[in-house]
C-alpha positions in Angstrom: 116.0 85.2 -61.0 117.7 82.3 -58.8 120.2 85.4 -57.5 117.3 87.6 -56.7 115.3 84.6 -54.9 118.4 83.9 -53.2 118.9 87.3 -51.8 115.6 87.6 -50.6 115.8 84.2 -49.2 118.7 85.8 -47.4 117.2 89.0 -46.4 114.3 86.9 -44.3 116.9 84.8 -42.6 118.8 87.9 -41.8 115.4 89.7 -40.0 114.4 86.2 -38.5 117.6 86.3 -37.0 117.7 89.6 -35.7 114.1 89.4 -34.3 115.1 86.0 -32.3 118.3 88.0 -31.3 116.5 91.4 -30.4 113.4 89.0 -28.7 116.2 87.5 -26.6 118.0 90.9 -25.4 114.8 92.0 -24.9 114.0 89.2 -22.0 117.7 89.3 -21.3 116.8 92.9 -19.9 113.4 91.8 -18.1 115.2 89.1 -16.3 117.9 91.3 -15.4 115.6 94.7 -14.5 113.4 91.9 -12.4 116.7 90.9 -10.4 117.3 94.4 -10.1 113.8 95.0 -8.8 114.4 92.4 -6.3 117.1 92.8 -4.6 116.9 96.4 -4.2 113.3 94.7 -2.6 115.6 92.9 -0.8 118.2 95.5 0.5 115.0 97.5 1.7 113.2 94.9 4.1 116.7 94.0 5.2 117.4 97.6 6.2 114.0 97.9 7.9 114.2 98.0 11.4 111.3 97.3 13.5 111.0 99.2 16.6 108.8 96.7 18.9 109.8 95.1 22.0 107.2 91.9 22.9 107.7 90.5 26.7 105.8 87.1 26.1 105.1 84.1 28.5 106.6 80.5 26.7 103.7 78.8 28.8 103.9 74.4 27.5 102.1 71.5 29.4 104.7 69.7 31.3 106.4 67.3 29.2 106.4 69.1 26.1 108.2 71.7 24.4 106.6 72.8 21.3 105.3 76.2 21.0 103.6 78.3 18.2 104.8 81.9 18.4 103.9 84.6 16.2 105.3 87.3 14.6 104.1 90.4 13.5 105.7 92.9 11.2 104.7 96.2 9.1 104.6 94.7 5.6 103.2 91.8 3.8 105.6 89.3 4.6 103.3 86.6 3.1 105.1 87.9 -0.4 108.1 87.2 0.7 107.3 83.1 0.3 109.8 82.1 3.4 110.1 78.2 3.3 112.3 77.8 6.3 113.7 80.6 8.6 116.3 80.4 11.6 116.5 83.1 14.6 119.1 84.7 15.6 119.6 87.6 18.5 122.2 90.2 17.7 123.2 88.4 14.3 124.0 85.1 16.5 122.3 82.4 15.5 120.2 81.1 18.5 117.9 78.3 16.6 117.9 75.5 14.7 117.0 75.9 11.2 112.4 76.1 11.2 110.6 74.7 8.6 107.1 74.6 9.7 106.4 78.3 8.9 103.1 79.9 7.9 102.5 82.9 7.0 99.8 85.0 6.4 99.6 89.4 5.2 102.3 91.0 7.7 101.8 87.7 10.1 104.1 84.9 10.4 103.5 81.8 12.2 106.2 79.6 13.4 106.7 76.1 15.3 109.3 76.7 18.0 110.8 73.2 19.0 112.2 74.1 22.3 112.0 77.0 24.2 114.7 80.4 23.3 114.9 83.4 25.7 115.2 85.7 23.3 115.3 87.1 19.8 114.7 90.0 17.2 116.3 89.0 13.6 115.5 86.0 11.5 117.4 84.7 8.7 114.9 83.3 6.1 115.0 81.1 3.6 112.8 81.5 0.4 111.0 79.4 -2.1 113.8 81.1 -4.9 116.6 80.0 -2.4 117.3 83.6 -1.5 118.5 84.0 1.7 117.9 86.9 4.1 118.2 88.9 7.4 114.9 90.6 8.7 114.7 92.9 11.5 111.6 92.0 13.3 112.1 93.6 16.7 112.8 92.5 20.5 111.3 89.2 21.4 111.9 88.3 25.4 110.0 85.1 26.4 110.1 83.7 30.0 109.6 79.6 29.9 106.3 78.4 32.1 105.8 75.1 32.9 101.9 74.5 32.8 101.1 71.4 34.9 98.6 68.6 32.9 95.6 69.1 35.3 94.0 66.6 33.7 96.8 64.5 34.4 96.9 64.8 38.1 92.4 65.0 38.0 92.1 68.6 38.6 89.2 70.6 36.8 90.2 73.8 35.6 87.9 76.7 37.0 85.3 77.8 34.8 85.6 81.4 33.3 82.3 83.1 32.2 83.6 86.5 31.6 86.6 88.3 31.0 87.3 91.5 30.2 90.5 93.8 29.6 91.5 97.4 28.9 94.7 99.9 28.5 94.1 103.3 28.3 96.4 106.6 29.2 99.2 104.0 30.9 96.3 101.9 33.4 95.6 98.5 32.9 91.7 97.2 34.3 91.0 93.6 34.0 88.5 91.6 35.2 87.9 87.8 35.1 85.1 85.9 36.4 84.4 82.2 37.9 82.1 79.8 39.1 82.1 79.7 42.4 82.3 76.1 43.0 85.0 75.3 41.2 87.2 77.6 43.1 91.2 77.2 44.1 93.6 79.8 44.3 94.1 82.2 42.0 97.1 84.3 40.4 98.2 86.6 38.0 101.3 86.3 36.0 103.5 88.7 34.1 107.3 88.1 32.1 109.9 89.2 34.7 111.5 91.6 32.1 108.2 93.3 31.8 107.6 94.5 36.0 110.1 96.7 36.2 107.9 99.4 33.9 104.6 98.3 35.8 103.5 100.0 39.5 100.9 99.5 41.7 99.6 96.1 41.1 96.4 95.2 42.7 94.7 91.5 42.5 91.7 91.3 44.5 89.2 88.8 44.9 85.2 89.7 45.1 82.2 87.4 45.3 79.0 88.4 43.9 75.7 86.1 43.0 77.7 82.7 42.9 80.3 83.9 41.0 83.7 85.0 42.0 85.5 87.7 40.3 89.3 89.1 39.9 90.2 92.2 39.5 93.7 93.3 37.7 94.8 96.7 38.5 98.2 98.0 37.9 99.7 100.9 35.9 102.5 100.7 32.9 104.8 103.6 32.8 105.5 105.0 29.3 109.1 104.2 29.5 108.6 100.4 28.2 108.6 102.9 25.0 110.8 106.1 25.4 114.1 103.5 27.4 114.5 102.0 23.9 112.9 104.5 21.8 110.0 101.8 20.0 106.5 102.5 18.3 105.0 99.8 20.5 105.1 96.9 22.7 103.4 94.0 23.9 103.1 92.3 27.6 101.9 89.0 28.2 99.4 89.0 31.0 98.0 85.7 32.2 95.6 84.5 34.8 96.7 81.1 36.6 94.9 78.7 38.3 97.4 77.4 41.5 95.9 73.8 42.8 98.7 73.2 45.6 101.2 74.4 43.4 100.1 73.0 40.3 99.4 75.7 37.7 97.7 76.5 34.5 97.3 79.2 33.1 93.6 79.9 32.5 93.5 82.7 29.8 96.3 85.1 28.4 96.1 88.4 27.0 98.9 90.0 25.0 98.1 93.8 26.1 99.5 96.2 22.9 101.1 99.1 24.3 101.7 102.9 21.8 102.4 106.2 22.0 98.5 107.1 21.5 97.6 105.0 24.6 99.1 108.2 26.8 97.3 110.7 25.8 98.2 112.7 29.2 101.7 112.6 31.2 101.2 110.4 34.1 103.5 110.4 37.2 106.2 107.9 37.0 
């Protein structure tokens, strides 16, 4: 009887055993099939290349240097969980390493603490400790030193409508002021950016107390086809000029595609 008890005894120690062991294995494989998962995640955002070019205007109030610049790319990089990112422009680092990030769906947000002329990877940190390379297209900025009209007791001009649109390679925009508060105004557009745009016309108009600027200029379709992108964007801003103090009054970042020439236009 003791010899029976004892082998049964046994017998449940043996099938304990081999359920912790086969329980074990078991996660062993999860674990390793979700590493797998990941990192072939991993390989596939790395390899991604995204074909944007962005010609942006790094426009800070005199005296500081701190900018927020945002990035957009075709996946939800929220998932991702970046902590802490660094740029980089043809795989050479070009920033210190950025730890105020936010992101949010296919947007990231970050602090820049000085301004960079130009980028299009970033080497990102995440909350696992991961580390790796994104592709997030061509990033040009051109620095603009905004003066502090407030500073030097100069009111900005009052805008009480604005309106812009793109369509088949022309670019319309309007802005209108208050008369009164008139000084000169300009418009101004990223350096890299004018050698695909023609034709500019900036002409002033008064109507019922109000002044109005008008924006005309066409943007060839080669700011696409030369480097062969899905899209770009071009930083248009209007700019008060108060004897050669400037702010910039409002900016527009004008998305440029394929669908927005519909017909061929004349280059």
């Amino acid at each position: 009887m003791v010899n029976i008890l004892a082998k049964k005894t046994m017998l449940l120690l043996c099938l304990s055993s081999m359920i912790l062991i086969s329980g074990c294995f078991s996660n062993l494989q999860q674990n390793e099939s979700r590493d797998i998962n990941e990192q072939e995640v991993y390989r596939t955002i790395e390899a991604y290349i995204v074909k944007e070019r962005h010609y942006l205007l790094y426009n800070v109030v005199e005296g500081e240097k701190q900018k927020e610049i945002e990035i957009q790319v075709p996946y939800k990089i929220q998932s991702l969980q970046i902590k802490k990112i660094t740029l980089l422009q043809d795989n050479n680092v070009v920033s210190e390493e950025l730890d105020q990030v936010k992101t949010l769906n296919n947007k990231l947000t970050i602090k820049m603490p000085y301004y960079i002329p130009q980028f299009n990877q970033m080497k990102a940190t995440l909350t696992n400790n991961k580390i790796i390379t994104l592709n997030i297209g061509q990033y040009t900025l051109e620095n603009f030193t905004e003066h502090d009209f407030n500073h030097n007791n100069i009111k900005p001009m009052q805008i009480t409508n604005n309106h812009l649109k793109f369509h088949n390679g022309k670019l319309e925009s309007t802005t209108e002021f208050v008369k009164k508060d008139e000084t000169e105004v300009e418009v101004k557009i990223p350096e890299a950016a004018l050698k695909y745009i023609k034709n500019i016309q900036f002409n002033r108009a008064e109507q019922n107390g109000k002044i109005k600027y008008t924006l005309k200029c066409e943007i060839s379709q080669s700011i696409l086809t030369d480097y062969n992108l899905e899209s770009a964007v071009v930083d248009i801003s209007i700019v008060q000029n108060a004897n050669e103090k400037k702010w910039s009054l409002i900016k527009s970042s004008v998305p440029i595609q394929t669908m927005d020439y519909q017909t061929k236009t004349n280059e």
